[in-house]
N, C-alpha and C positions, 0 to 999 in steps of 0.2 A: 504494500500500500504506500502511497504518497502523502503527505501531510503538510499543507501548506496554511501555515497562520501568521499571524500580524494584527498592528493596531488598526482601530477603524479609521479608513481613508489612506490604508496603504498601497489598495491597491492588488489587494490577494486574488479578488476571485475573477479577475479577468486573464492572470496568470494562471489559473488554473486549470482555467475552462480554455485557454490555449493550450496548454499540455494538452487535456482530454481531448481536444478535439484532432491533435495531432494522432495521440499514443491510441488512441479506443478507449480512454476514459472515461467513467460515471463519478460527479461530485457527489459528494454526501455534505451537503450541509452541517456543518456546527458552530449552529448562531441559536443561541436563545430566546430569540422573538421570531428568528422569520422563519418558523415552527409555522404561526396565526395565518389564518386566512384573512383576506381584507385588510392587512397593517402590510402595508407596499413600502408606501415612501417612507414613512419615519424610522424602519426596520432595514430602509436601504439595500432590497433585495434586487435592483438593477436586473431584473432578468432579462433583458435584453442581450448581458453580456452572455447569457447560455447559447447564445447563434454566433458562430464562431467561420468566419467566412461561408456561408450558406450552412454549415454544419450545427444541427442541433443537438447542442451534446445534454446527455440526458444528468436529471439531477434529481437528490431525494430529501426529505424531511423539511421543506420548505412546503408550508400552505398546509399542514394535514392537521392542526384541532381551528377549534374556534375560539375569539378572542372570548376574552372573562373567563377563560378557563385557565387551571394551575398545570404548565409544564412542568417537568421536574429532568436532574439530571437519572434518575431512576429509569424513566422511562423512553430517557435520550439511549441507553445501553441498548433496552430493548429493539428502540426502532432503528438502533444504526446496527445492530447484530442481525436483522432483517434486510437492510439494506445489501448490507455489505456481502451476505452471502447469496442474495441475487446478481450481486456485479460479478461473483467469482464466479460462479456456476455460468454465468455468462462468457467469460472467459475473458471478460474486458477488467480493466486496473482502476482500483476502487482508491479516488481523491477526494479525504477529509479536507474540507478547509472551512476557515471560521476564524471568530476571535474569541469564543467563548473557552477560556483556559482550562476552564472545571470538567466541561462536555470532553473535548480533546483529552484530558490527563485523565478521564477516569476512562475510556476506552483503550488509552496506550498503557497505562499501567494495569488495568484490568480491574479496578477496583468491583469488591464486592456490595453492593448498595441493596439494600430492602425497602420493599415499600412503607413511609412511615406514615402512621394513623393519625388521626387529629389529635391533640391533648385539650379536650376542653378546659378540665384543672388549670392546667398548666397555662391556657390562654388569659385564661381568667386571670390568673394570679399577675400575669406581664401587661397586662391591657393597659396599665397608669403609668407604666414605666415609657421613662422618655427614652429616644431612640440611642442618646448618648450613652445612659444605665444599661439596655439593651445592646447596644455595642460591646460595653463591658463585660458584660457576664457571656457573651456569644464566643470572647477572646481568653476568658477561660475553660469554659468549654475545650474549645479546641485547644488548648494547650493540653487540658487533660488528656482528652482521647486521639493526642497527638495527630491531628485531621489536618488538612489542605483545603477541605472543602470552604464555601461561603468564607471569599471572598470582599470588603469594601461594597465592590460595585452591588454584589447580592443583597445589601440589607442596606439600603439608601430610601426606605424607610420603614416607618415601626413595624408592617404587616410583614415586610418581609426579614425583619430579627426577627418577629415572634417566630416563624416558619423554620428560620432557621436554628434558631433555640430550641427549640420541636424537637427537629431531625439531629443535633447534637445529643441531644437528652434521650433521644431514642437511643441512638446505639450507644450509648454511656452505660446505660443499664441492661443494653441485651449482646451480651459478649459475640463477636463474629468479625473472624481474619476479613480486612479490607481487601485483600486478594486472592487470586486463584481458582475464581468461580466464574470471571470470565473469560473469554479463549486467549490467547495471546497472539496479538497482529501484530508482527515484525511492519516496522514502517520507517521509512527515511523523512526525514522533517525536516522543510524548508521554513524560514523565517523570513520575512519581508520586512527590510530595518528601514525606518525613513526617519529624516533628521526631525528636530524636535520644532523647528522654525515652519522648517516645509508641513509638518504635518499639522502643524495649528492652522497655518493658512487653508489646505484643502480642506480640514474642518467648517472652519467659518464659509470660504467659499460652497461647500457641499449643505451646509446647513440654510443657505441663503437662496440655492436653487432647490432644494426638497419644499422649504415656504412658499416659493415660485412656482411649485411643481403643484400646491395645491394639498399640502399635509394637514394645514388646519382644518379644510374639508373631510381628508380623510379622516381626521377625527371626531369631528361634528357625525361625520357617519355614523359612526359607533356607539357613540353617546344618543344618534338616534336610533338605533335598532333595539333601543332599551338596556346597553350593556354599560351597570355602573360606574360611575368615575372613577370611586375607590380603587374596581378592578382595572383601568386605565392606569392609576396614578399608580398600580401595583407595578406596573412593565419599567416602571421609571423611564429616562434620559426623557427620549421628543414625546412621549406619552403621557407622563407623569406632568410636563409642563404646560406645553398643548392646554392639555385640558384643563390644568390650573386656571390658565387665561380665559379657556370658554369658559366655566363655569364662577369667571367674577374675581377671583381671587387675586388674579393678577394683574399687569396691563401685557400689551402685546411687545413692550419695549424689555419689561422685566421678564418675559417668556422668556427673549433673543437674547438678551444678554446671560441671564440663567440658566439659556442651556448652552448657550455657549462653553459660558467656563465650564459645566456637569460632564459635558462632551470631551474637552479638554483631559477633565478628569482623569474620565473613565479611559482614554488614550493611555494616560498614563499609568495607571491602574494595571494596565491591559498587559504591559509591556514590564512590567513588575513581577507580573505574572510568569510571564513568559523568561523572564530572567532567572526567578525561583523554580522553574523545570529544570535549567539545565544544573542548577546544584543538587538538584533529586536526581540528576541521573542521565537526563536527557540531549542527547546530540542534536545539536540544530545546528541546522550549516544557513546561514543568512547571507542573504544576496540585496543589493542596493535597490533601493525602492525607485532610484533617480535614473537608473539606467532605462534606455528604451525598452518596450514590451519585447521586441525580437529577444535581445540581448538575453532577457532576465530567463526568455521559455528556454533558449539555448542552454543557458548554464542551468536553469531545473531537468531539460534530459540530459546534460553533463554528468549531474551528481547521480540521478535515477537510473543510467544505464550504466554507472560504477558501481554504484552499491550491488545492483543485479546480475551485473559479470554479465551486461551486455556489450558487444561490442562493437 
């Protein structure tokens, strides 16, 4: 398998979808929202870039639940262990790409995850706690149960500590090895490094044509089809803001400027991430974000027919 990640607005998935469209590639998405159906632009699913000089390269886990529903990386395993062995069984090379760190690392490390139940107790008992108290106790948790999982970006707000404080507190009390229950996918993994000036700017420029592109509509949509704000403002970054604004809280200047820097953030967040793989263990061979698309596919089947003892 191939594995190409980076921060958002690096630039990954059109490198990707060049490879596939070159080698007989299928992507397998691993992005954490663009799972939802109907959340396009703010989710930044560009699927345009899946036609790749007239070639449609196929792609999976993009668009299959419905929004206000709760994804989980639980059942990110499941649908990429489905995916993935329909791309081999196909005989075509199955490319991870995304920027979601937690999805990625517990597919290549094989983490063993369970489905965890709701705690209402436990809801109860977090519901007055502010999300900074909630932060707290989420970061000893996981120092306890020596976890990776939930990340900053996963609990940028109270709903999603408590969720996560949940799922710490589950497996705290129900003893079970993080690995070895799911298969092990040998994969080569690319990084897409892009400077820290350049990627603030395609940020803002990207965030200023998704507004152009008609995002606040799409969320006006959502909020019409009857699906609560709360569950909106649960997705965070352009969702959680977005609808701030529709729903009065904000103005349209504090949206842009507030998701701006949240965007900024989570960039950097992202790339923290990605930097705390390779001390756990992980090889990433990263290639210049700046260099032209040709250049970048060359040196991805560089590394991908070395590793493979293609020659």
């Amino acid at each position: 398998m191939l594995t190409i990640l980076g921060p958002t607005a690096s630039g990954k998935t059109s490198i990707a979808t060049a490879f596939a469209a070159r080698a007989g590639g299928e992507i397998i998405s691993a992005d954490s929202r663009q799972v939802y159906r109907r959340m396009d632009i703010g989710t930044g699913k560009d699927l345009a870039d899946y036609r790749v000089d007239g070639v449609a390269v196929p792609y999976h886990l993009i668009d299959i639940v419905e929004p206000g529903t709760k994804y989980n990386v639980y059942r990110y395993q499941t649908d990429f262990l489905s995916a993935y062995n329909g791309i081999v069984e196909r005989g075509h090379i199955p490319v991870m790409c995304g920027g979601t760190g937690l999805y990625i690392e517990a597919v290549l490390k094989g983490y063993r995850l369970l489905p965890v139940p709701e705690n209402k107790d436990l809801r109860q008992e977090l519901e007055e706690k502010t999300l900074e108290e909630l932060t707290e106790m989420l970061a000893r948790l996981k120092s306890e149960n020596g976890s990776v999982m939930h990340n900053v970006t996963d609990v940028d707000t109270v709903k999603r500590a408590i969720r996560a404080i949940e799922i710490e507190t589950y497996y705290k009390h129900h003893e079970t090895s993080r690995e070895g229950c799911f298969p092990k996918i040998d994969s080569i993994i690319i990084g897409v490094s892009i400077g820290r000036d350049e990627r603030r700017q395609k940020i803002t420029e990207r965030l200023r044509k998704r507004l152009d592109e008609g995002m606040v509509d799409e969320v006006k949509g959502l909020l019409d089809e009857g699906i609560p704000a709360e569950n909106l403002i649960y997705y965070g970054l352009e969702y959680k803001f977005v609808t701030e604004y529709l729903v009065g809280q904000i103005s349209y200047k504090e949206m842009f400027r507030s998701l701006e820097i949240a965007i900024h953030q989570f960039a950097k967040r992202q790339m923290t991430w990605f930097r705390g793989m390779e001390r756990r263990g992980f090889k990433i061979h990263w290639i210049d974000a700046g260099l032209p698309l040709e250049e970048k596919v060359r040196e991805v089947e560089c590394l991908y027919n070395e590793e493979n003892n293609i020659g």
